[in-house]
C-alpha positions as CSV (number, residue, x, y, z in Angstrom):
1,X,-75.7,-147.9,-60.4
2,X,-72.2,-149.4,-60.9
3,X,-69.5,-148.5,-62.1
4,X,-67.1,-149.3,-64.5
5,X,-64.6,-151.1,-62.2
6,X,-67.7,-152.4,-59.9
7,X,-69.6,-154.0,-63.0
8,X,-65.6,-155.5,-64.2
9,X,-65.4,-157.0,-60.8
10,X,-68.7,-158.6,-60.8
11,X,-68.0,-160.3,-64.1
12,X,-64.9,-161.5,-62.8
13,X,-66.7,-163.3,-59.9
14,X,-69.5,-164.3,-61.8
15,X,-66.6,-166.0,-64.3
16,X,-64.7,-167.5,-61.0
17,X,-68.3,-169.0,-59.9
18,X,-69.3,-170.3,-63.2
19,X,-66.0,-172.5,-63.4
20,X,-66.5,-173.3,-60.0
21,X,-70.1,-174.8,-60.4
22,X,-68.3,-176.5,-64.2
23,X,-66.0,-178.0,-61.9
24,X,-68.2,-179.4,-59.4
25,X,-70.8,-180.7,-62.1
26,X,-68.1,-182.5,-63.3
27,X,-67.5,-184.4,-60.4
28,X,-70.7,-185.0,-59.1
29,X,-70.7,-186.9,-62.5
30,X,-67.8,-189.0,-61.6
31,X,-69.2,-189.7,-58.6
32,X,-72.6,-191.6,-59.9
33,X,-69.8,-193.9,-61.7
34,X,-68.7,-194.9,-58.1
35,X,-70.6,-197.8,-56.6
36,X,-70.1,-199.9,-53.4
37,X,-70.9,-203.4,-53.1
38,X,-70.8,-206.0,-50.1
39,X,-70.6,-209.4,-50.5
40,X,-68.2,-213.0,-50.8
41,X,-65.8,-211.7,-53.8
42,X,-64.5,-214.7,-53.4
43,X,-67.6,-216.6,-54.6
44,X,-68.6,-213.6,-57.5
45,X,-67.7,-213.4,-60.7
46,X,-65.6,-210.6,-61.7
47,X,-65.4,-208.9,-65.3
48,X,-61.7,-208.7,-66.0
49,X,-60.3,-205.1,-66.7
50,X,-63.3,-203.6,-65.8
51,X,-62.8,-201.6,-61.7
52,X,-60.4,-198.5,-61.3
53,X,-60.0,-198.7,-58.0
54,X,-60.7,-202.2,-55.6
55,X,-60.6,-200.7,-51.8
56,X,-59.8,-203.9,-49.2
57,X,-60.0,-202.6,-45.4
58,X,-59.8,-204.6,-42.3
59,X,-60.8,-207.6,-44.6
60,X,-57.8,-209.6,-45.2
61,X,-57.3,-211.6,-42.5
62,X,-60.8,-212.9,-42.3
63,X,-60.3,-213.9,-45.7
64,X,-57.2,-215.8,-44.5
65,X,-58.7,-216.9,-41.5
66,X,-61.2,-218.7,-43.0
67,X,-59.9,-219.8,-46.6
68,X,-56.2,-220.2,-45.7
69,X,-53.2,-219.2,-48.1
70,X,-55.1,-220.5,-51.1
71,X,-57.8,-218.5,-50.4
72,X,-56.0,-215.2,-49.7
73,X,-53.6,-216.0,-53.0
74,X,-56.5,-215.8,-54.9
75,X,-58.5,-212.5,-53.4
76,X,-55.1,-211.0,-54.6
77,X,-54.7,-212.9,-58.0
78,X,-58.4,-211.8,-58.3
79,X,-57.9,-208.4,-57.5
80,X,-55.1,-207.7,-60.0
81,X,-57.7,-209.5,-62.7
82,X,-60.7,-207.5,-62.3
83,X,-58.1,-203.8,-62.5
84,X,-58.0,-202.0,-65.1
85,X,-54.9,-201.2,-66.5
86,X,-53.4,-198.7,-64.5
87,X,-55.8,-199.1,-61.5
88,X,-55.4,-199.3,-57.9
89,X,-56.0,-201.5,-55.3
90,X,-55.4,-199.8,-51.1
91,X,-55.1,-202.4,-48.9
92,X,-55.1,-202.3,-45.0
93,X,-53.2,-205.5,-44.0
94,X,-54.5,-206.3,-40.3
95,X,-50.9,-207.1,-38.2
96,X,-50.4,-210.7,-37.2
97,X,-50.8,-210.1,-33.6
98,X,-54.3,-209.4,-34.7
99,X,-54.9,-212.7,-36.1
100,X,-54.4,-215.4,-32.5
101,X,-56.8,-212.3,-30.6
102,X,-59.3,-212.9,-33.6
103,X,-59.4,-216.7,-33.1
104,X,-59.2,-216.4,-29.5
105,X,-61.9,-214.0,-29.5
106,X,-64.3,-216.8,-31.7
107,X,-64.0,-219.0,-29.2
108,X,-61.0,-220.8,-31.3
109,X,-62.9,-222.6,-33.3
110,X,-65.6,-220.4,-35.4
111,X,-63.3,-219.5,-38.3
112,X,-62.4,-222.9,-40.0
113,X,-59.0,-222.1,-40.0
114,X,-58.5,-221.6,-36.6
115,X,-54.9,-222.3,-37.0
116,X,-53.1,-219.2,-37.7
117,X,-49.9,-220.6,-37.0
118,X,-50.7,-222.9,-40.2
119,X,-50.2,-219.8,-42.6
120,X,-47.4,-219.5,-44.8
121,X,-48.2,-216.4,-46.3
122,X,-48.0,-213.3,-43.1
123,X,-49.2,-209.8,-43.3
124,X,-45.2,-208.3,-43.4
125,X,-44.7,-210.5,-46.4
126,X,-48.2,-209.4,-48.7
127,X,-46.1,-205.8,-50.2
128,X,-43.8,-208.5,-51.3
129,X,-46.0,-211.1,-52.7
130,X,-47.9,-208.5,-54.4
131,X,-45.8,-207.0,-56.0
132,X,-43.3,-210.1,-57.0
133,X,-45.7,-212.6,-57.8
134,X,-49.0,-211.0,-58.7
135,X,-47.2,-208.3,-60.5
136,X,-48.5,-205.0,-58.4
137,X,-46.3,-201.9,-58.2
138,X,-46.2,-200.0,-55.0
139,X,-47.4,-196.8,-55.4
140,X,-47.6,-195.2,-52.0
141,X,-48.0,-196.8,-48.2
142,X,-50.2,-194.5,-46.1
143,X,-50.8,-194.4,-42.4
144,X,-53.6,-193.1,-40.5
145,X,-51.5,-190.2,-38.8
146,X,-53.7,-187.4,-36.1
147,X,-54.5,-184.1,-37.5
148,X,-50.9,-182.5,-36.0
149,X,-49.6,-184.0,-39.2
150,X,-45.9,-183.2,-39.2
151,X,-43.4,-183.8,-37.4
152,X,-44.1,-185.3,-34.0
153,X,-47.4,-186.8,-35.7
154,X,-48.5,-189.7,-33.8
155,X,-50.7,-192.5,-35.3
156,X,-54.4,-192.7,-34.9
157,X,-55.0,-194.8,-32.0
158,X,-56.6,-198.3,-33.4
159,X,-56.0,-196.6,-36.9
160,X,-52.0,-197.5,-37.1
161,X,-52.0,-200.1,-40.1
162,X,-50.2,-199.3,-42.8
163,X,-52.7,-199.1,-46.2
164,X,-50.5,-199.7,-49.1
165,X,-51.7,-198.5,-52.2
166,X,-50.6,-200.6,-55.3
167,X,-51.1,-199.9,-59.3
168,X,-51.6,-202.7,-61.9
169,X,-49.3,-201.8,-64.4
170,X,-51.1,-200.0,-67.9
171,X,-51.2,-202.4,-70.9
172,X,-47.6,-203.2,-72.4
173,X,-47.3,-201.4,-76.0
174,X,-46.7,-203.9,-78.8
């Protein structure tokens, strides 16, 4: 038999595990409204306003590699389009370097822009360009850092591109 104190303390955890289980229901809901899908977004249509968060890893540069500037312009110009007010777009810009060992790696000739010297627009300068001319604001740049994060944290090896993480600004108030 409990006692008083005992049966107090069991209704406290029982309280503490109820809002737990609330809590967790509550995502799991979010997360059926989370879908992933592969394909050319360059070629898809895209409902404007409609995505809270666009992710874009290890993607640009094939993207410019293969439709140029005008093609790259666009993935962004299209990305700030289909955000919602006040969404996010976190994009993991691959380094220049990484663009002459990709072409050089296709045999210099696969991508049909084989020419990366050709590009205008550079990796360094996309923060820049999105936020100036598609009309992005910064809200963080990440780095894949190892678990000793702190001082003296050293990047993840292969893992060392910055991801910036950028907000379309909410609607203007009339």
């Amino acid at each position: 038999m409990l006692d008083q104190q005992q049966w107090q303390d069991q209704r406290q955890q029982f309280r503490q595990l109820t809002s737990r289980v609330q809590q967790l229901s509550g995502q799991i809901k979010a997360l059926t409204r989370v879908s992933f899908k592969a394909g050319n977004w360059l070629e898809q249509g895209c409902a404007s306003n409609k995505y809270e968060v666009v992710t874009c890893f290890s993607v640009s540069k094939w993207v410019h590699l293969n439709w140029g500037d005008d093609g790259l312009i666009s993935l962004f110009h299209k990305f700030y389009r289909c955000l919602a007010p006040g969404g996010l777009l976190v994009l993991e810009p691959q380094p220049w370097k990484s663009y002459q060992a990709a072409v050089h790696k296709q045999g210099g000739t696969a991508a049909p822009f084989s020419k990366p010297e050709q590009l205008k627009l550079r990796p360094e300068g996309f923060l820049d360009f999105l936020t100036q001319r598609v009309g992005f604001v910064l809200v963080q740049q990440l780095s894949a850092v190892s678990r000793a994060a702190g001082p003296g944290a050293v990047p993840v090896k292969g893992f060392d591109r910055p991801i910036l993480v950028l907000r379309k600004p909410a609607a203007l108030a009339n």
